[in-house]
KEKE-3310 file (N, C-alpha, C; in steps of 0.2 Angstrom, whole numbers, plus 5000, padded with zeros to 4 digits):
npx = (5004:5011:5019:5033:5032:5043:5050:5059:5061:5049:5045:5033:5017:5010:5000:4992:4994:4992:4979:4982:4992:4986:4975:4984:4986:4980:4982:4993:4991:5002:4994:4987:4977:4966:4966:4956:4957:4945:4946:4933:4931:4928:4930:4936:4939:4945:4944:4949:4941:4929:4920:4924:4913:4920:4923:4935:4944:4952:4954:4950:4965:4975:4975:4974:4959:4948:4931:4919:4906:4894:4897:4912:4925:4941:4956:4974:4991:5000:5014:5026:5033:5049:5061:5074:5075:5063:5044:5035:5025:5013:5014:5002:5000:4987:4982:4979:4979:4991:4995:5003:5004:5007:5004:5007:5008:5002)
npy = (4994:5007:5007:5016:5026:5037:5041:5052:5049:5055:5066:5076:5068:5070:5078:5074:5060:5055:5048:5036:5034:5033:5022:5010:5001:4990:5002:5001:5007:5015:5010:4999:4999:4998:5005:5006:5011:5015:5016:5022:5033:5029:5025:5014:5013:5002:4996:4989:4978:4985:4995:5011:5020:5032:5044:5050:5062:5071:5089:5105:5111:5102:5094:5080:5074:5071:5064:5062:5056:5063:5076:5076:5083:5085:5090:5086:5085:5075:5062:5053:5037:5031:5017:5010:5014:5009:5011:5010:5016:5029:5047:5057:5073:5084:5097:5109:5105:5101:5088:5073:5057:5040:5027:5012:5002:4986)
npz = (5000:5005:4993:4984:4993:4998:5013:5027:5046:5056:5046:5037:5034:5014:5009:4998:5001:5012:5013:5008:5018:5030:5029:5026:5033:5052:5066:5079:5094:5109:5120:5118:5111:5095:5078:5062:5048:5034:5017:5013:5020:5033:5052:5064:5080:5094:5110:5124:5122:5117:5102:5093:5081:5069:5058:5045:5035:5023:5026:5017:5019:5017:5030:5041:5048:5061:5063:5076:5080:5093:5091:5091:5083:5077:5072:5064:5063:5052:5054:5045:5054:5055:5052:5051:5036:5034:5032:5048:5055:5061:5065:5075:5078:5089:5081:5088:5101:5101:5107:5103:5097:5094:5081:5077:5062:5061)
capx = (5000:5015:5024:5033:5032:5050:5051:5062:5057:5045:5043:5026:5014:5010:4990:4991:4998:4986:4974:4986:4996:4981:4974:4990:4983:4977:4987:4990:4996:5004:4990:4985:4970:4968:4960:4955:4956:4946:4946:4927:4931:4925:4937:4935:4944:4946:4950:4946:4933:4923:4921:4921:4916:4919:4924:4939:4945:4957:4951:4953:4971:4978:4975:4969:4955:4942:4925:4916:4897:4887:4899:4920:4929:4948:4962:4979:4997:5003:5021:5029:5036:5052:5065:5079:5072:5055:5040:5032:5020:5012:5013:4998:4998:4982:4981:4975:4981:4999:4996:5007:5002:5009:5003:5011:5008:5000)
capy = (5000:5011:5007:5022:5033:5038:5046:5049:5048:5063:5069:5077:5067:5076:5078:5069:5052:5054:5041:5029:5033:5030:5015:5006:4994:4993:5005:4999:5013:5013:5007:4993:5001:4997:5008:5003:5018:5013:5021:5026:5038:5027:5024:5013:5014:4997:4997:4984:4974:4991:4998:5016:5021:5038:5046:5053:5066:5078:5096:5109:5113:5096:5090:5074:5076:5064:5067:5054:5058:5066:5083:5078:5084:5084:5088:5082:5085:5070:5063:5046:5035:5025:5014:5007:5015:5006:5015:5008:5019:5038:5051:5062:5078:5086:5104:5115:5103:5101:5080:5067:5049:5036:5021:5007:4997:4978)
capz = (5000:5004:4988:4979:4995:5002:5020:5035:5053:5057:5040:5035:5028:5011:5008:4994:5004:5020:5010:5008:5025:5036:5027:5026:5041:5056:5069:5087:5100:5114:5126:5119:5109:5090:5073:5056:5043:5027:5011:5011:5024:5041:5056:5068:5086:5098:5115:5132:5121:5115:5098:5094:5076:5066:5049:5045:5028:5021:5025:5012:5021:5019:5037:5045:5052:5063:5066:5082:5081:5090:5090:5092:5078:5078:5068:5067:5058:5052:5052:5047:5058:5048:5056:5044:5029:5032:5037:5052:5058:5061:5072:5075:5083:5089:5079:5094:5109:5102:5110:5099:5099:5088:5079:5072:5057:5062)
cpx = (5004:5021:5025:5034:5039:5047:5056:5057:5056:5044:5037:5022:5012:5002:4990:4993:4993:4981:4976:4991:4991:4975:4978:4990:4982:4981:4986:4996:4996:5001:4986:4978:4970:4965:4961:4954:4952:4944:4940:4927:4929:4932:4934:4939:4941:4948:4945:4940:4929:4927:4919:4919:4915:4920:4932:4939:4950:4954:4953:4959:4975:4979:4972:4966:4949:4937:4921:4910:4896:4891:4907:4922:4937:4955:4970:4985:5001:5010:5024:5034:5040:5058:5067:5075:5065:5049:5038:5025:5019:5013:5008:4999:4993:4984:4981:4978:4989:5000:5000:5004:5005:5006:5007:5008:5008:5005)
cpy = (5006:5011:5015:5027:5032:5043:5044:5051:5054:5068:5069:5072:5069:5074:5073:5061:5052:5049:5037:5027:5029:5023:5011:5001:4996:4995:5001:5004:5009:5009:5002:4992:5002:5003:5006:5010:5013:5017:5026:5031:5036:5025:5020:5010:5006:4998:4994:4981:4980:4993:5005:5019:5029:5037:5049:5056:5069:5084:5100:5113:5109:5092:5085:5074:5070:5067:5062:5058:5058:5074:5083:5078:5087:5086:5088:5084:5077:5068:5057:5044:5031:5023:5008:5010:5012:5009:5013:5011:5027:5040:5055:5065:5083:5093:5111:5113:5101:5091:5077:5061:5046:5030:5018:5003:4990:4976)
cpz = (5000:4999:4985:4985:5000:5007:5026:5040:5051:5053:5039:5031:5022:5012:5004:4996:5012:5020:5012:5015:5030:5033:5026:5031:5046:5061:5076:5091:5106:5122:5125:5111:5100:5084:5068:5052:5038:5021:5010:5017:5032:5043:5061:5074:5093:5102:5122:5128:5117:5109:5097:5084:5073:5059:5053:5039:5031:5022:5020:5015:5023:5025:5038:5046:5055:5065:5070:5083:5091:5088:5091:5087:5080:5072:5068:5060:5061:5050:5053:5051:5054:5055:5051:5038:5029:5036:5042:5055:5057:5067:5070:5079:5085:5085:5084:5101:5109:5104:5104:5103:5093:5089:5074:5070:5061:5058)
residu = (UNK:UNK:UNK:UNK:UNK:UNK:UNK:UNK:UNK:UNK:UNK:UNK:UNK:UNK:UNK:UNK:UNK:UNK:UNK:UNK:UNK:UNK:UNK:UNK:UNK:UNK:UNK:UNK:UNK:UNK:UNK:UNK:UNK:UNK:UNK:UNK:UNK:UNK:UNK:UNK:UNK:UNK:UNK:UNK:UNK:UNK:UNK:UNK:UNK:UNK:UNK:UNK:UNK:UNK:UNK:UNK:UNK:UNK:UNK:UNK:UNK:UNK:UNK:UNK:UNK:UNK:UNK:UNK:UNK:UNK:UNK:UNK:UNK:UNK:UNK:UNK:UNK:UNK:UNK:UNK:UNK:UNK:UNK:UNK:UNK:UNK:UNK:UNK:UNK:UNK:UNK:UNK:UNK:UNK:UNK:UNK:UNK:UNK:UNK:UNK:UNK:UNK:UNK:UNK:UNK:UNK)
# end
């Protein structure tokens, strides 16, 4: 899925690759808790047995962005995670809250 895209660690995702960055498998962060990106725009967030699901898109200023019904919307600067030349994973960081979190590629 990531064929063709060169990056080093903590390099921006470009907009045009945020598709294909966050649909590249299922992510598993640091606490255990899993999500599924898929192409038609839904997300869904795993964690202690409980499913959570949303949407996510590109907004018109290349950003990530998650929206989780009834009213949390979210956006995020995104930034490859690579180790030896191989991607492994992303880093988000909230837009507004500054937080990082990382996922790693299944």
């Amino acid at each position: 899925m990531l064929q063709g895209i060169r990056a080093a660690d903590d390099t921006a995702v470009a907009a045009a690759d945020i598709p294909k960055a966050v649909t590249a498998g299922r992510l598993l962060y640091v606490d255990g808790a899993t999500q599924v990106f898929t192409v038609d725009g839904k997300t869904t967030y795993s964690e202690r047995g409980g499913d959570s699901a949303g949407e996510w898109y590109v907004d018109d200023q290349g950003r990530f962005c998650s929206f989780w019904p009834p009213s949390y919307r979210a956006c995020y600067a995104l930034r490859w995670m690579v180790e030896d030349t191989r991607i492994v994973g992303l880093r988000f960081t909230g837009v507004k809250d500054g937080v990082t979190f990382e996922g790693r590629y299944e």
